[in-house]
N, C-alpha and C positions, 0 to 999 in steps of 0.2 A: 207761778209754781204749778207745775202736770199735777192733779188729782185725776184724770182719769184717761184712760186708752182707748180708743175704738177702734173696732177691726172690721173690715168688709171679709168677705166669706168665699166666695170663687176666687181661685189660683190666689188668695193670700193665707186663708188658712184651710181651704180645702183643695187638696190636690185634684184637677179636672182635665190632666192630662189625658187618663180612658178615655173621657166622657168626648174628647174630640177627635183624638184619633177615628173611634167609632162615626163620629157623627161625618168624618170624611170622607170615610170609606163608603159608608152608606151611601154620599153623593154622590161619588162615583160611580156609582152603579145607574146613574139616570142616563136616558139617552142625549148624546150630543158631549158627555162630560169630557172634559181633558184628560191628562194623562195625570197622574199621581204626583208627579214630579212639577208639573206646568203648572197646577193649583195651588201643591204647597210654594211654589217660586213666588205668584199672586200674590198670597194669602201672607207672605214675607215683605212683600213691598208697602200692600198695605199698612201691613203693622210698623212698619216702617216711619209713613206718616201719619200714625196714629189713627188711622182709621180702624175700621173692622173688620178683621184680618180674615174671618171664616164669611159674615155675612155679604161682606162688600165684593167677596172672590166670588158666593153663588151668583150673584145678582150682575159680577159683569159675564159672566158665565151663561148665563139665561137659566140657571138650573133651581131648584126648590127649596129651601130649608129644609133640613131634616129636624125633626124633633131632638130636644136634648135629654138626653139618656141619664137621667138624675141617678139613677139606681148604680153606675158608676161611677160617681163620686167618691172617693176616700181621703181621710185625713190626711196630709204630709206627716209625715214620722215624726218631725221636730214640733208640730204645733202644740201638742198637748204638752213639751217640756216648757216651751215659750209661756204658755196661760199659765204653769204652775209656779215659774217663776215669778211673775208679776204679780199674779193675784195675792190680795194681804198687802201688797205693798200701793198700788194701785186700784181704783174702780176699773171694771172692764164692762167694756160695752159692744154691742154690733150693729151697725147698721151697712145694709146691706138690700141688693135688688135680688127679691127670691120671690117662686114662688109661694101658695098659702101654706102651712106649716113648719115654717124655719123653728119654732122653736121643739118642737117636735122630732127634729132632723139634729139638732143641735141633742138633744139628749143621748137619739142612737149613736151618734161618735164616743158620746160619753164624754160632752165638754157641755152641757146645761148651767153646769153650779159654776163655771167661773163667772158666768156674765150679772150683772145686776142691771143691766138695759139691754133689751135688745129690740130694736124695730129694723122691722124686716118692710119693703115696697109693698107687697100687696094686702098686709093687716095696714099700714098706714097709709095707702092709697094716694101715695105720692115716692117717686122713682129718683135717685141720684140720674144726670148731677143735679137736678132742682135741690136748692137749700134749705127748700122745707123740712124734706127729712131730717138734717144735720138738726136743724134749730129745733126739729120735734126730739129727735135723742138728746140733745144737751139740757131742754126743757124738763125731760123726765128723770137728766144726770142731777140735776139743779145746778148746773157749774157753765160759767162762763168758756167763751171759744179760748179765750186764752189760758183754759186751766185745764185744757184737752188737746188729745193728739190725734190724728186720725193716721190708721195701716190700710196701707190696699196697693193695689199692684196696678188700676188705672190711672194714666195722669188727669185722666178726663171726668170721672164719675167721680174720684177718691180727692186728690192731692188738689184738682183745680179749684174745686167750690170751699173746701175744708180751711185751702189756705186763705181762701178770699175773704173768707168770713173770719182768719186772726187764728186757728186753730194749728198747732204745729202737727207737721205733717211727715212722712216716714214712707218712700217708694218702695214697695217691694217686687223686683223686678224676674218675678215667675211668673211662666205660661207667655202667650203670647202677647198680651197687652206690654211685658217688660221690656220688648223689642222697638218702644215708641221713643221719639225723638225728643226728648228732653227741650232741645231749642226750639220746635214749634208748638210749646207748652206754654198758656197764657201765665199759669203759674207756675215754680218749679216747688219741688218739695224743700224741706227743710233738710235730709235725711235720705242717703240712696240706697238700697243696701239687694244683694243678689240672691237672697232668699230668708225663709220667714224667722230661720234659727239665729239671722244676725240678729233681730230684733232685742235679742239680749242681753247683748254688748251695749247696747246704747241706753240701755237704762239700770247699767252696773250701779250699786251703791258706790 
C-alpha cells in the first residue's frame, strides 16, 4: 500500500522551460556556435538517446556551459493543484538534485507545507541517480520502497534507481528529459503520463 509520494523538482514540478531557452541563447552567442536551428536539431537527438540534451550538444559543439539561470524558474500552473489534492491523503516528499537552499526555494513558490521530507543533493551530499539519496529520504519517511512512489521526468536519475530499489514509479514526460527512449531504459516506469496535472488521475479515490 502507497503511504507516500516523492517528487523531484526540475521540469516535474517546476516549469524550467525560461531557464533553458535562456541558457541557449546565451550559447549562442560564443564564438564558433551553430545556428539556432542546428543546436536545437543536436540537443533533440541527444534527448532522444537519453543523454543530455543541452550539455552533451555544448561539449560536441566545443562551446561553454552557461550558468543556469535559477531566478527563472516558475511553478507549472497545475503543480500546486496536484500537492493540494494528494496532501491529507498521502505523505509527500522531495528528493531532488539542487542546489543549497531547496527548502528555502520551495517556500517562495509557496509549496513548503506540503512536503514532510525533503532532501535535496547538496544538504545530503549525495546526488541521484546514486540510491543513497532515495534510501536517505525513505529512511526519514520511515516507510519501505514498497510503500513509496517516486514522480520525476528522468528515466535516468528518477524512474531508473527508484524502480530498482521496489519503489513504484510515475514518468512525467515534461521538458526535455520527456523526449528519452523508454526502450533504452534499464528500468521502465510503472506509470507514463504527459505532464504533472495527470498525476491526479492516477491516484483518484
Amino acid at each position: 500500500m502507497l503511504k507516500w509520494i516523492f517528487f523531484d523538482l526540475g521540469s516535474t514540478l517546476i516549469d524550467e522551460t525560461d531557464c533553458i531557452e535562456f541558457r541557449v541563447a546565451e550559447t549562442l552567442k560564443q564564438t564558433g556556435a551553430p545556428s539556432k536551428e542546428e543546436f536545437y536539431k543536436q540537443m533533440e537527438y541527444f534527448a532522444s538517446i537519453n543523454k543530455l540534451s543541452y550539455k552533451d550538444t555544448v561539449k560536441k559543439f566545443g562551446l561553454e556551459n552557461v550558468k543556469w539561470p535559477k531566478h527563472l524558474e516558475k511553478l507549472y500552473p497545475e503543480s500546486q493543484k496536484v500537492l493540494q489534492s494528494l496532501h491529507g491523503r498521502y505523505k509527500l516528499g522531495i528528493i531532488a538534485n539542487q542546489s543549497a537552499g531547496t527548502e528555502e526555494r520551495l517556500a517562495q513558490f509557496g509549496i513548503r507545507d506540503y512536503f514532510d521530507v525533503v532532501v535535496a543533493s547538496a544538504e545530503a551530499g549525495v546526488a541521484k541517480p546514486d540510491k543513497r539519496i532515495f534510501e536517505l529520504a525513505l529512511s526519514q519517511a520511515d516507510c519501505s520502497a514498497r510503500e513509496a512512489c517516486m514522480v520525476g521526468d528522468r528515466l535516468d536519475n528518477d524512474i531508473a534507481p527508484a524502480a530498482e530499489m521496489g519503489m513504484y514509479t510515475i514518468w512525467v514526460r515534461q521538458s526535455w528529459f520527456g523526449r528519452g527512449n523508454v526502450d533504452l531504459a534499464t528500468f521502465k516506469s510503472n506509470v507514463t503520463v504527459d505532464s504533472i496535472s495527470d498525476v491526479i488521475r492516477i491516484f483518484k479515490d
